[in-house]
N, CA and C atoms as a LAMMPS dump frame, in Angstrom:
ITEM: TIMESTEP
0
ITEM: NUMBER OF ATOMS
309
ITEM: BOX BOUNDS ff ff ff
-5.0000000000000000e+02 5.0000000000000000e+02
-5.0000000000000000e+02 5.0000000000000000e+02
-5.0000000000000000e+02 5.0000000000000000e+02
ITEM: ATOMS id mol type element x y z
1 1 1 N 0.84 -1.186 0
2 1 2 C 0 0 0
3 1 3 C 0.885 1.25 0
4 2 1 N 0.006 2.114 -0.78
5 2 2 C 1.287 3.425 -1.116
6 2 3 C 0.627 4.176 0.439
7 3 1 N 1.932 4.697 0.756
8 3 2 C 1.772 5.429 1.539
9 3 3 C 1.267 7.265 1.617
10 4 1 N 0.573 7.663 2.317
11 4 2 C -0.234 8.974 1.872
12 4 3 C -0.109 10.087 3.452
13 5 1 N -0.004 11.569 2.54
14 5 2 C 0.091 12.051 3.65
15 5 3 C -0.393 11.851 5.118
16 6 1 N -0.147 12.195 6.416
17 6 2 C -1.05 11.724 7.35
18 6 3 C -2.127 12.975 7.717
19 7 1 N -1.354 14.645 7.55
20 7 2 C -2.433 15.44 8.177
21 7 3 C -2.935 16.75 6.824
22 8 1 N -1.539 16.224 5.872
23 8 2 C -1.723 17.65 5.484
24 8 3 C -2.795 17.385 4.349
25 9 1 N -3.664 18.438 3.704
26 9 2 C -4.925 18.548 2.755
27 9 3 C -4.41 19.459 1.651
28 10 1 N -4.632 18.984 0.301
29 10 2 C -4.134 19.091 -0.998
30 10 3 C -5.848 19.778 -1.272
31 11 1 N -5.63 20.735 -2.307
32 11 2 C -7.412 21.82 -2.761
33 11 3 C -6.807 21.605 -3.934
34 12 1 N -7.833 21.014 -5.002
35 12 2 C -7.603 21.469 -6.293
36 12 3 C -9.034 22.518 -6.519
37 13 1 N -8.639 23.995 -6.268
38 13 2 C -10.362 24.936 -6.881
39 13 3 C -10.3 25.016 -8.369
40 14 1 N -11.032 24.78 -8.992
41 14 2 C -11.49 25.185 -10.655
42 14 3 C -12.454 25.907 -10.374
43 15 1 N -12.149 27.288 -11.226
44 15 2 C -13.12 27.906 -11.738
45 15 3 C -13.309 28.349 -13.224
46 16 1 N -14.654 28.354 -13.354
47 16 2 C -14.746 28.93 -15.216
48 16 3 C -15.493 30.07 -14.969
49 17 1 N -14.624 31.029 -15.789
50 17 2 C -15.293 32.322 -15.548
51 17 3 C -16.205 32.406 -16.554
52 18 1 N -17.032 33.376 -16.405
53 18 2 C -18.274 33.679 -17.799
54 18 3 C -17.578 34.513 -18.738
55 19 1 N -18.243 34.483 -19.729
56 19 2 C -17.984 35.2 -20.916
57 19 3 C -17.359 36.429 -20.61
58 20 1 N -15.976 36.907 -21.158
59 20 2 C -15.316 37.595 -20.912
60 20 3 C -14.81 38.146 -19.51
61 21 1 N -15.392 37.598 -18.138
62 21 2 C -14.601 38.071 -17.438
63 21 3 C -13.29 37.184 -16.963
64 22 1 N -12.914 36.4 -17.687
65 22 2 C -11.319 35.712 -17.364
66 22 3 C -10.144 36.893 -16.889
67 23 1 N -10.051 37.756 -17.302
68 23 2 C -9.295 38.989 -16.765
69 23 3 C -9.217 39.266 -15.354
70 24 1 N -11.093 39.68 -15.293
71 24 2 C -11.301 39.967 -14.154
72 24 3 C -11.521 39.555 -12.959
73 25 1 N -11.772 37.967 -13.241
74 25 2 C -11.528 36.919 -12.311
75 25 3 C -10.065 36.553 -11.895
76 26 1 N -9.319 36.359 -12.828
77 26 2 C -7.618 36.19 -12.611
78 26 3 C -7.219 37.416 -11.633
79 27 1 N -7.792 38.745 -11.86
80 27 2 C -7.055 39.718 -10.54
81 27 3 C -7.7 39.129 -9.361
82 28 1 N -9.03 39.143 -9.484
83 28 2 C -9.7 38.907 -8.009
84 28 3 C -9.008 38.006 -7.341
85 29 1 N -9.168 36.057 -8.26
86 29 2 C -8.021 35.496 -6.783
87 29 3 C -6.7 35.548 -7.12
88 30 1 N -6.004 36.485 -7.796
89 30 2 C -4.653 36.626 -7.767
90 30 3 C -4.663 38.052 -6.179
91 31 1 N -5.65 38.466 -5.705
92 31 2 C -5.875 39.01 -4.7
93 31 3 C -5.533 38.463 -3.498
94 32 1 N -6.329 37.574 -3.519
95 32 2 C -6.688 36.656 -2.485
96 32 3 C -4.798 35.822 -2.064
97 33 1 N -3.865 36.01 -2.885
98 33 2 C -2.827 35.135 -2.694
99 33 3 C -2.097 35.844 -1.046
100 34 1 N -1.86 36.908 -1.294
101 34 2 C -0.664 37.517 -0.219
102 34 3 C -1.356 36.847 1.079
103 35 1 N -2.598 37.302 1.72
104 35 2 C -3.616 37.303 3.258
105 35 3 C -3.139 35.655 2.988
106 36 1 N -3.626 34.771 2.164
107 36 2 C -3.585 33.23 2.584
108 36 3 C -2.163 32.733 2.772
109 37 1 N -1.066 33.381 1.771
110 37 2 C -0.004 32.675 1.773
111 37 3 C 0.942 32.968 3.574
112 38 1 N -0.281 34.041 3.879
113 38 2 C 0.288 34.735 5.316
114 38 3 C -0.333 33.709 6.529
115 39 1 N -1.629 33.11 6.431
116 39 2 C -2.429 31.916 7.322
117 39 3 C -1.551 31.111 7.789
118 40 1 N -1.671 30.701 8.885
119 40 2 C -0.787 29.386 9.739
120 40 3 C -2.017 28.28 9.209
121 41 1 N -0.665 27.202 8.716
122 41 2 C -0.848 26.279 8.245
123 41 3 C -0.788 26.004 6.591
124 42 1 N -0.502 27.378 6.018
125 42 2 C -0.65 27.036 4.396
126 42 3 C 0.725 26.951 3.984
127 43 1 N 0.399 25.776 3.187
128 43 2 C 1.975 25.472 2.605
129 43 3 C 2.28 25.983 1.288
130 44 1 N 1.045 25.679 0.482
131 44 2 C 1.107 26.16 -0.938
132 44 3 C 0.039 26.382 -1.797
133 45 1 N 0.134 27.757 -2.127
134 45 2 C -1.135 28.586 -2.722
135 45 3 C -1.02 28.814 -4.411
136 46 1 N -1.036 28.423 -5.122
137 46 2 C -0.739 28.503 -6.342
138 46 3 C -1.812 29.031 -7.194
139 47 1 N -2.277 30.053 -8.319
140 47 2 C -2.543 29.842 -8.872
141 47 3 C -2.234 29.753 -10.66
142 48 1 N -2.894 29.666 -11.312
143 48 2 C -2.87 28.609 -12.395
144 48 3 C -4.064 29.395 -13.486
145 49 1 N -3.999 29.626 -14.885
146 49 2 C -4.528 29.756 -15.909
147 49 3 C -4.495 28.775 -17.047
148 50 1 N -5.453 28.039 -17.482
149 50 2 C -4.923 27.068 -18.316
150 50 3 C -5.095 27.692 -19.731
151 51 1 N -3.811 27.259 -20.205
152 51 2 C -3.142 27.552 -21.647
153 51 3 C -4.34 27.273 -22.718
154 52 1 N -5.521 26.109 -23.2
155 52 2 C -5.852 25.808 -24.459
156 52 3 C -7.389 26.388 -23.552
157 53 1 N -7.437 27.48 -22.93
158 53 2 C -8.928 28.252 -22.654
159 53 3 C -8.607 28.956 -21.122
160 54 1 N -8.535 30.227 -21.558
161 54 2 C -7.808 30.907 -20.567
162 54 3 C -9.127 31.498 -19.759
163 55 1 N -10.341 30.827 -19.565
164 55 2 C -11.843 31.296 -18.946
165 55 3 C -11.558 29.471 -17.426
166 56 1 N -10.789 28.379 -17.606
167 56 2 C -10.747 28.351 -16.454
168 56 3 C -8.998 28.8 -15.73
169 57 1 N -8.818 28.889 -14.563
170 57 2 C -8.224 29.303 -13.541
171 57 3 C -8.279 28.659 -12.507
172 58 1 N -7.309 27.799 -12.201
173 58 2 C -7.117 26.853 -10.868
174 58 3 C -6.126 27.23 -9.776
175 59 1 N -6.625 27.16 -8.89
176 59 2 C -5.692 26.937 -7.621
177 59 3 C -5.43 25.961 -7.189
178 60 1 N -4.516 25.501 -7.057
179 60 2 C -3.495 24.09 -6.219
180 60 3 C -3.093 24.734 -4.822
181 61 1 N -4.037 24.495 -3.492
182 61 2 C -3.51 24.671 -2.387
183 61 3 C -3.169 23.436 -1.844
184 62 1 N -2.052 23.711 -0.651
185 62 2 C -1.757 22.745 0.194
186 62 3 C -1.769 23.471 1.86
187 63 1 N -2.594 22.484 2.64
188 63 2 C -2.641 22.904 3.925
189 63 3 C -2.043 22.296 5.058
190 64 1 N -1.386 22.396 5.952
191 64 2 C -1.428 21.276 6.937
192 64 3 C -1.691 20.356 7.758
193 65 1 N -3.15 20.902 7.514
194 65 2 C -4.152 20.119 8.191
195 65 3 C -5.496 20.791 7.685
196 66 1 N -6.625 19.628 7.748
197 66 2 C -8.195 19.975 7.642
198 66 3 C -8.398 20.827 8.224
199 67 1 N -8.209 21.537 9.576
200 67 2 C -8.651 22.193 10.408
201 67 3 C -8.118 23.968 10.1
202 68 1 N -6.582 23.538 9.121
203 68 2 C -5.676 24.545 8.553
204 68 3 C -6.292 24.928 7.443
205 69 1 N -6.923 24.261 6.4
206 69 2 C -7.846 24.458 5.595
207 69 3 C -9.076 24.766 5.367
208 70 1 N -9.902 24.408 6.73
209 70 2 C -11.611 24.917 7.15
210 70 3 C -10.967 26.119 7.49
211 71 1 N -10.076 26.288 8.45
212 71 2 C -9.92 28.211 9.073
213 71 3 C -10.224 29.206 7.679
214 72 1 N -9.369 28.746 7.184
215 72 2 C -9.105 29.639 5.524
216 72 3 C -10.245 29.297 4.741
217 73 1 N -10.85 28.536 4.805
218 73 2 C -12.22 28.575 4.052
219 73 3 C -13.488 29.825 4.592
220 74 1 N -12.841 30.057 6.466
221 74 2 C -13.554 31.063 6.924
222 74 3 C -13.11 32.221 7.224
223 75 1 N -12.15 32.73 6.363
224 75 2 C -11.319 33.806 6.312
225 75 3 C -12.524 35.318 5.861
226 76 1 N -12.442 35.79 6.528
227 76 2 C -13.302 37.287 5.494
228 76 3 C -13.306 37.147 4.015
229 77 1 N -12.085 37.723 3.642
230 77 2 C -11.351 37.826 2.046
231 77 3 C -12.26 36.624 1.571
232 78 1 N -12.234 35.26 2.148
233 78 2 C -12.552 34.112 1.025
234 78 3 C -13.734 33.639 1.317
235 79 1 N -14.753 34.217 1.939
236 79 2 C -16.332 34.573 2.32
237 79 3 C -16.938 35.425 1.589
238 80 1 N -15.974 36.202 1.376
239 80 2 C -16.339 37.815 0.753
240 80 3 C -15.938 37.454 -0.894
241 81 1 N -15.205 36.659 -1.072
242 81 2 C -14.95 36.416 -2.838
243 81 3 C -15.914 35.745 -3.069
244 82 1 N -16.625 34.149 -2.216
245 82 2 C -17.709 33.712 -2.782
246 82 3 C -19.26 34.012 -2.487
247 83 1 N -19.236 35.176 -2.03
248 83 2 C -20.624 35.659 -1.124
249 83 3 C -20.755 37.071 -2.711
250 84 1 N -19.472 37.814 -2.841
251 84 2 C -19.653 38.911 -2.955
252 84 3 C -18.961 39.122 -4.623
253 85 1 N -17.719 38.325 -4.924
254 85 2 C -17.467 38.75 -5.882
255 85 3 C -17.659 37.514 -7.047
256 86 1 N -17.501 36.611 -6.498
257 86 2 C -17.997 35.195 -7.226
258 86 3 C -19.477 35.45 -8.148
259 87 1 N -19.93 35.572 -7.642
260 87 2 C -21.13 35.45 -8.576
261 87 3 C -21.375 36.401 -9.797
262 88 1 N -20.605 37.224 -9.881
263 88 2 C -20.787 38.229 -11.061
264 88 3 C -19.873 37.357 -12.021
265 89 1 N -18.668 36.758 -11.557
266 89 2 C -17.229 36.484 -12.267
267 89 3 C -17.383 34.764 -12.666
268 90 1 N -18.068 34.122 -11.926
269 90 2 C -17.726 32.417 -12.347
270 90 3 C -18.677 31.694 -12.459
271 91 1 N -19.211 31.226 -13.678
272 91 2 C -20.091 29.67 -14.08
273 91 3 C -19.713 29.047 -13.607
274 92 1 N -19.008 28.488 -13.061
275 92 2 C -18.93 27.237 -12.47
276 92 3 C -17.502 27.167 -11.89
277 93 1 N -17.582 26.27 -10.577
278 93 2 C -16.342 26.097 -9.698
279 93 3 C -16.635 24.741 -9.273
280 94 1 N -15.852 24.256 -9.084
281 94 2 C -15.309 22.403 -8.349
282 94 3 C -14.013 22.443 -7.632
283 95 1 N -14.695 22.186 -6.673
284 95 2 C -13.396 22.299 -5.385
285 95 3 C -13.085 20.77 -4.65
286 96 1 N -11.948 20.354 -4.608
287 96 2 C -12.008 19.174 -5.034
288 96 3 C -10.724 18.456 -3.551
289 97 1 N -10.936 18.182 -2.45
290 97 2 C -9.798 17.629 -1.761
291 97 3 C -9.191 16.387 -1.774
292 98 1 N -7.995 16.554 -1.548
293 98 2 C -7.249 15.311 -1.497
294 98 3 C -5.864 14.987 -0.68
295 99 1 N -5.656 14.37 -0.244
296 99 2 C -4.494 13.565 0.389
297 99 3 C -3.328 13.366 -0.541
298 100 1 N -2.095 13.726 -0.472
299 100 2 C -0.634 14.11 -1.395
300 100 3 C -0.934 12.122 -1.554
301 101 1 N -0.343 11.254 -2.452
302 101 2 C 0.542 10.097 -2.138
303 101 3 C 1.942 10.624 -2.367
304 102 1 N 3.107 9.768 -1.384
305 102 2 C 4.246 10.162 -0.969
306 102 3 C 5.134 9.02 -1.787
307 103 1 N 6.135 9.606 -2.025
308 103 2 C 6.87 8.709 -2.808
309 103 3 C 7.587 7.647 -1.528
């Protein structure tokens, strides 16, 4: 059996922005990077534009724990992006967790 992280939590977020706002979605959570990459417990905040349709935009986070990852799910900033700025900017999002496997 492969062996798998024990505490820390891997986020893959996809989002597809609507018709023409890919721009304006890419600043919003290119916003959101500095406040999270500052959170106890985040290891790695990445985000991501994909090359063959630049309308989705992914983030690859890594946390240290579930509990490191629910906090930041209840951050202002990231309440306030999907309460307040999300809905003008994205058709659709899939947020997706997972456990690293370790070599």
């Amino acid at each position: 059996m492969l062996k798998k992280a024990e505490r820390e939590v891997v986020c893959v977020a996809q989002f597809r922005a609507k018709e023409g706002k890919d721009e304006e979605l890419l600043l919003a959570l290119h916003g959101l990077i500095p406040a999270t990459r500052r959170e106890e417990g985040n290891i790695r905040y990445e985000l991501n534009q994909a090359i063959d349709d630049p309308r989705v935009i992914t983030f690859i986070e890594k946390f240290a724990s579930q509990e490191d990852f629910d906090s930041h799910c209840n951050t202002l900033y990231i309440k306030g992006f999907f309460d307040d700025v999300s809905p003008n900017l994205v058709e659709t999002v899939v947020v997706t967790l997972y456990k690293e496997v370790l070599p």
